[in-house]
C-alpha positions in Angstrom: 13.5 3.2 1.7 10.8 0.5 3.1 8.8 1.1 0.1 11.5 0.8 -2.2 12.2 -2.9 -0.2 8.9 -4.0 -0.4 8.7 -2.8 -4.4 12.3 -4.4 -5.3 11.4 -7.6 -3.4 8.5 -7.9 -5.6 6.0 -7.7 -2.3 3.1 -5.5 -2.1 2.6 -3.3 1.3 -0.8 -4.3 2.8 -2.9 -1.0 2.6 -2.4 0.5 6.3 1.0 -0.2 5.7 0.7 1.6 2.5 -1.6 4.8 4.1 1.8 4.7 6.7 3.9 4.7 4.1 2.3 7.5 2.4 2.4 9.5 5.5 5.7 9.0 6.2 6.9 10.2 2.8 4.5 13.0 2.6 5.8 14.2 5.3 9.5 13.8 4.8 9.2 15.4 1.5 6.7 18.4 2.4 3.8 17.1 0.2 6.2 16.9 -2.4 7.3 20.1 -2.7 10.2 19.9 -0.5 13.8 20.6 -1.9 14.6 17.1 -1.2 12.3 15.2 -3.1 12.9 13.0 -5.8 11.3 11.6 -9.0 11.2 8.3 -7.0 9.5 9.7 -4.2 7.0 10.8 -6.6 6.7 7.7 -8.8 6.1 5.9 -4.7 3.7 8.3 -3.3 1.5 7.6 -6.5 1.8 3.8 -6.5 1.0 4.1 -2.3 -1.8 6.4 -2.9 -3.3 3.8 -5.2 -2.7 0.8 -2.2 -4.2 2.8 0.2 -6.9 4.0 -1.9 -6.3 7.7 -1.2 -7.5 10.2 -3.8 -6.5 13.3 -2.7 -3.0 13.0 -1.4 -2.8 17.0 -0.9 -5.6 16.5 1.5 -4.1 13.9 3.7 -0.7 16.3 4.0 -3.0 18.9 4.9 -4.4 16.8 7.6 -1.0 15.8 8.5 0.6 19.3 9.0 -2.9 20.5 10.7 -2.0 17.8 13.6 1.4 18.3 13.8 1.3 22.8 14.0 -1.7 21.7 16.8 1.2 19.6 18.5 4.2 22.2 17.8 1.7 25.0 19.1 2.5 23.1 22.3 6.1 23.6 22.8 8.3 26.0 24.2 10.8 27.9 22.2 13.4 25.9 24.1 11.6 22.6 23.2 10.7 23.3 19.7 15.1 24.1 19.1 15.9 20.9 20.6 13.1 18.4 20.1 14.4 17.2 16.9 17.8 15.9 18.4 
């Protein structure tokens, strides 16, 4: 949605606001591959990508879901059902 606002207000996300971006939807979406994702998340991640200057975005989700299992690896059982509240 804040990628969409700065596209449809005709601005251009600086490029660590872009890399964030990226991140943020990489994430949401599961690299892409989630059941969720859209042809517009696609069609953003790509003109992010560029932005940021990122060439291999299935790299960067790696890296992503690498830090987050180290965090989750962290948690109890207890913690890891209700953390996401």
């Amino acid at each position: 949605i804040v990628a969409h606002t700065y596209f449809s207000m005709g601005r251009r996300p600086s490029k660590p606001i872009a890399g964030m971006l990226l991140c943020a939807i990489l994430s949401d979406t599961l690299n892409l591959l989630g059941p969720t994702t859209t042809e517009w998340d696609k069609m953003i991640v790509a003109l992010l990508a560029e932005i940021a200057e990122i060439d291999d975005i299935n790299f960067l989700a790696s890296q992503q879901f690498k830090a987050k299992s180290k965090e989750l690896a962290t948690l109890s059982a207890h913690q890891l059902v209700c953390g996401d509240q």
